[in-house]
N, C-alpha and C positions, 0 to 999 in steps of 0.2 A: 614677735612671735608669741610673745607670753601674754599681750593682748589678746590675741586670736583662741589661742589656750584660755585664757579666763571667758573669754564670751560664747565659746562652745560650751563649755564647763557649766553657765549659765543656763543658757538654752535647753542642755540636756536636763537638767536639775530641776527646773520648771516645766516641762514637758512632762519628766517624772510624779513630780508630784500632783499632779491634776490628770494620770490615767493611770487605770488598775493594768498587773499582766494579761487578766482577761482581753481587758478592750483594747489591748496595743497587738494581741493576737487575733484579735476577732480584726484591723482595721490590715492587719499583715497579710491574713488571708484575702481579704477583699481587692488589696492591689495584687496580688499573686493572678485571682481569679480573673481580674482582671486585665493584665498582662497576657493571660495565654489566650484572653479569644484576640488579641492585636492580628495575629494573621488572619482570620476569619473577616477583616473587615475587607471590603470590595476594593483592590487595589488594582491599576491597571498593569499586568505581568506581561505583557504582548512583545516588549520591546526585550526583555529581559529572556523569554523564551524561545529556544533552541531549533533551528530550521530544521523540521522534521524531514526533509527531504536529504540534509545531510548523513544523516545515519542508514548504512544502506540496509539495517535490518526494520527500521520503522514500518514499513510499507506503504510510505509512502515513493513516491518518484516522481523526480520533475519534468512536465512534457518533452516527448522527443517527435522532431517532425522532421518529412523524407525534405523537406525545400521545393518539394517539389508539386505545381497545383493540380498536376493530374489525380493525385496521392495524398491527399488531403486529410485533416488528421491526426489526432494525437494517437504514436503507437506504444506510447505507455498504458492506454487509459482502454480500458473493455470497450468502451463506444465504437473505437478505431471500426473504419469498414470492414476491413478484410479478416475482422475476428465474428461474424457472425455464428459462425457453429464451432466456435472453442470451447474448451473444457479444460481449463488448468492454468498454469503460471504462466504470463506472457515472459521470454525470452529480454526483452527490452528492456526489462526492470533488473535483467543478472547479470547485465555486461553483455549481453547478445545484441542481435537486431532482430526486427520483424521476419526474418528468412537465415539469420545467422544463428548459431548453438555460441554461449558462453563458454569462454574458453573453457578447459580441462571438462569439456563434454563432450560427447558424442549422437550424433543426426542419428534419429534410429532410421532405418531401410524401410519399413512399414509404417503406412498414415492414414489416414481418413480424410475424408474430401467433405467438402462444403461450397457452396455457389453463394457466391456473396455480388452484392449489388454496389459499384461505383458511384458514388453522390458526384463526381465530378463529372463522369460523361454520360451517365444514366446506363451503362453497363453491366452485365452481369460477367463475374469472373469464375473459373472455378479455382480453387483454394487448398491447397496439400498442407493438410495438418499435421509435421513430424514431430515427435517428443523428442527432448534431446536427454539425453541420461548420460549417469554417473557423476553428476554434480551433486551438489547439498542443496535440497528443501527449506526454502525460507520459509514460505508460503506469503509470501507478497505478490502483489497485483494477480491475486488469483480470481479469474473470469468462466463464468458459466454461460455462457450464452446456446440453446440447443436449437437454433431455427434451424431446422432441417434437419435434426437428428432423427432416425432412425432405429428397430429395438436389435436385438442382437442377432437377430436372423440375415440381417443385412448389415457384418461384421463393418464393410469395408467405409458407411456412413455412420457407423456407432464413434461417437465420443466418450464413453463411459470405460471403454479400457487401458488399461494401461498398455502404450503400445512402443514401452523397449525392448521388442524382440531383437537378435540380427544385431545386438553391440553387447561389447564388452559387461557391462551392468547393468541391471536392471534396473539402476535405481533411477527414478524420475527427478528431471531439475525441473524443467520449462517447458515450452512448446513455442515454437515459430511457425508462421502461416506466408506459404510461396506458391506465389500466382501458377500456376501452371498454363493458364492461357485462358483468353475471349469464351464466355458459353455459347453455344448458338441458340440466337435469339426462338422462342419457344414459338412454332406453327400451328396459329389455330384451324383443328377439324377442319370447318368450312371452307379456309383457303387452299385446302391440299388441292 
């Protein structure tokens, strides 16, 4: 031990005497400065970083699909078919389904309609958009999509209001979109 102790003892003492306070501060700061850009340098974090889909406030969500290829479709994701004239939080992304309100909600009675077109059988459907209220607003997987929206003179195609009438609170969670049946196929003039 007292080996060790004399050859520290050394080292320091020759170290000493061949630098001023100045340059042993000046050389102190340089590694300081230089230790704190270490994070800055390009490391690969990918592995290390947290499934955004785990956290249900992120807004993200991991696809959800019916099984089924009539119904084709992610109905987390705004693309989905049958969200073509939506305007607000998909349902799917809060515990709901595509046609179900997350629990401690409620379906509001009044909706707005849209005619959306089936990629799977080249169909057109029409579309009952209900808000479902009294839940808490994340504001995740929130979707605008207005084909076919209409201005406010024609209430019952407007996407722009908030439509929790007819339940308990007004307050807005989501929206689910429920087929309400086949559109009939549109008859050109000339064929009548």
């Amino acid at each position: 031990m007292a080996n060790i102790d004399g050859l520290t003892e050394k080292m320091l003492r020759g170290f000493a005497a061949r630098t001023s306070r100045r340059s042993l501060f000046g050389m102190l700061g340089g590694v300081l400065a230089g230790a704190s850009s270490l994070p800055l340098l390009p490391v690969a974090r990918a592995a290390d970083a947290p499934d955004p889909a785990a956290d249900p406030k992120s807004g993200q969500q991991p696809p959800v699909y019916s099984g089924n290829p009539q119904d084709p479709g992610n109905q987390a994701s705004c693309d989905y078919w049958r969200y073509c004239a939506i305007d607000g939080s998909l349902c799917a992304c809060y515990g709901g389904t595509v046609n179900a309100c997350p629990p401690g909600t409620e379906m509001s009675p009044i909706t707005w309609i849209g005619t959306c077109r089936n990629p799977a059988d080249g169909r057109s459907y029409i579309v009952s958009y209900n808000d479902c209220c009294g839940g808490v607003l994340w504001g995740r997987c929130n979707c605008q999509r207005n084909e076919g929206d209409r201005p406010v003179v024609r209430p019952q195609n407007d996407n722009e209001i908030t439509w929790c009438f007819g339940t308990k609170s007004q307050s807005y969670t989501c929206t689910v979109s429920i087929i309400l049946g086949a559109a009939e196929p549109e008859v050109h003039p000339a064929h009548r």
